[in-house]
Structure formats: C-alpha cells, structure tokens
N, C-alpha and C positions, 0 to 999 in steps of 0.2 A: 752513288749509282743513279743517273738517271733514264729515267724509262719517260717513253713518247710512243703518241700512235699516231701514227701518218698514213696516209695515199702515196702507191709504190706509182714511181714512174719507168720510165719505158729502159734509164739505165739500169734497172733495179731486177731486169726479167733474170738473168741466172740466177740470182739469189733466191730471188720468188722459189722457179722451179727446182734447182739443189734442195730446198728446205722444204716445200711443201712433198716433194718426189722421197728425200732422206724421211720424213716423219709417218708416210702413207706406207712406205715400204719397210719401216717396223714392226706395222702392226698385220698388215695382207700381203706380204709380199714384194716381190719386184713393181714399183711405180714407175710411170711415166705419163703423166699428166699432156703434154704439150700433143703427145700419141693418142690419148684417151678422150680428150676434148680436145681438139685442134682450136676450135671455133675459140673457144673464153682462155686458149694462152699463146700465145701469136706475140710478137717481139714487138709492139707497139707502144705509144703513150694513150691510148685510147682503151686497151688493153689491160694494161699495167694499174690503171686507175682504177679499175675495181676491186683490187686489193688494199685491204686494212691490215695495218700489221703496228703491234706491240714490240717496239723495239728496246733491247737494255743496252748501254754502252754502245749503242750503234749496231746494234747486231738483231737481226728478228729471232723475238721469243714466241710469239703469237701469230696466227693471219686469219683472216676470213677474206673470205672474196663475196662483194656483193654483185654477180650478173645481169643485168637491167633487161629487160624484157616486156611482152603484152600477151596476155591471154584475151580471147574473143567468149565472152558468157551473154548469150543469145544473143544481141544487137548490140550491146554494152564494150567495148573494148577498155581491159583494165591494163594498170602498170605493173609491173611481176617483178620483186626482187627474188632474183634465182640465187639462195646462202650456198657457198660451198666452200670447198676446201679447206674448213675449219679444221685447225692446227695450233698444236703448242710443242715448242721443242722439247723434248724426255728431259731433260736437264734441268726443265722451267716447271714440270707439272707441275701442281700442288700450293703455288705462289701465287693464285689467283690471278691469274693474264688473261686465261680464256674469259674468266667471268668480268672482266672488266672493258676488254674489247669486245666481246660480245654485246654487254649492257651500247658502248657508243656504238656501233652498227644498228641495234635497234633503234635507237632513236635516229637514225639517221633516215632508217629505209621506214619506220614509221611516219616521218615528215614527207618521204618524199616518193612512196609509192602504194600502191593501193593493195596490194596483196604480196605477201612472200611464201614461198615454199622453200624448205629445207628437210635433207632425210639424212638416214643417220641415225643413229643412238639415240632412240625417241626421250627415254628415261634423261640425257644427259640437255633436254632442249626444253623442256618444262619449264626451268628458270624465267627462259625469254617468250614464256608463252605460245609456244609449240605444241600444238598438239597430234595426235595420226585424225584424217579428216579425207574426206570425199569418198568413194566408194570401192571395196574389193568385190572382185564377183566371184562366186563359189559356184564350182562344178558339183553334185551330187548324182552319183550313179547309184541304182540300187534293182532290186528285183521287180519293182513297180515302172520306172525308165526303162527298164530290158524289156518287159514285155507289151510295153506301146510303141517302142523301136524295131517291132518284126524282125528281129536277128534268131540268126538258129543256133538251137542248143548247145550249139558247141562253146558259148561264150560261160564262163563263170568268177564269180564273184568273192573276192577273200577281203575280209576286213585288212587294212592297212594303217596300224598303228605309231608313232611316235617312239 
C-alpha cells in the first residue's frame, strides 16, 4: 500500500469537490463547496494548488486546502494562510492521515507565510498549535443599561440560560 501527499491540480477538481462535498455532508448535511465559496474552488490550476491531499493507492484519504491571502495590521500588511477544508475520508479515520498531512501543511505555511487562521474543532487543532485568539465582543443588557437607555417600562428582563 502506498500513500503520498501531493498538490491537486486543476485535473483533479471533481475529485477534490466529490470528497471534500461527500465528507462535509456527513457530518452537517448537504455540501456544496464550489456554492459555498466560489472564490477558493473554481476549475483552475491556480486553484487546485492549494489543496494537500494524502492519497492511498491513488485515491484521496486526506485534504487540507491551504488559501493564500494578506491581512493589513495597522501599516504592516501580513501573508494569511487561510486552513480549510480539512478532511479525512470515514473509511480512513483513526490511521493517522490527518495528523500526518496536517504536520506537512504546517511546515509548509510555517516557511512560507506569516500568519494562518483556521476554525473548526478547536480541541481537534491544538496538536498544530492552534489556538481560539483575537477578540469576541459580549453584548450585556441588564437593569443598569435599561435605565441610562430612557426606554419605557414596558421593556423587561428574564435571565436566559443554556
């Protein structure tokens, strides 16, 4: 059995999207990537090349898609690898592919850009040093906000639990 990790090219897009669309639509439903993000799956060889994929006997067990991109941080413009579409086929869990194409993706967007984001299954991204980062903003309403907001009495307040 041999297993190889390549850069998919631009003959390679039905399979790309069959397997990443079959694998998404397992786990939430009906997928359709090419609908979802038009932009990062487009029938190209320009396209095509930012997928990594873990193949066995010719066939992909694994993919990641590395997005290339630039964030603007106040005068500074950085390089952004954008991780997505991380996938292993149900067939394949548990044989270690993800963690293995995952590890060369790392080193690759380590070498070769200055920041990445990925989301997702935070617990399942730790390995590659993933962590949740930059800022959520919390709304809080309370009987102190109601009454520097001059709203009239009619407004009231119930705790809203989990």
């Amino acid at each position: 059995m041999s297993i190889k990790i390549e850069s998919l090219h631009r003959e390679d897009y039905h399979e790309c999207i069959d397997f990443i669309n079959m694998v998404f639509s397992m786990s939430s439903g009906p997928t359709n990537f090419p609908k979802l993000l038009p932009s990062y799956y487009q029938e190209t060889e320009e396209h095509m090349q930012c997928h990594r994929v873990l193949r066995e006997n010719g066939r992909i067990k694994a993919l990641v898609g590395i997005y290339p991109g630039h964030v603007q941080v106040g005068n500074t413009e950085l390089s952004l690898a954008r991780i997505g579409a991380v996938s292993t086929h149900p067939a394949s869990q548990g044989k270690g592919y993800m963690r293995q194409l995952m590890t060369a993706c790392m080193e690759e967007v380590r070498g070769s850009y200055d920041i990445s984001h990925l989301g997702g299954l935070r617990l399942r991204y730790l390995y590659f040093g993933y962590d949740r980062c930059g800022f959520v903003p919390t709304f809080t309403l309370n009987e102190n906000t109601i009454k520097h907001a001059q709203i009239d009495g009619s407004v009231q307040l119930r705790s809203i639990t989990k």
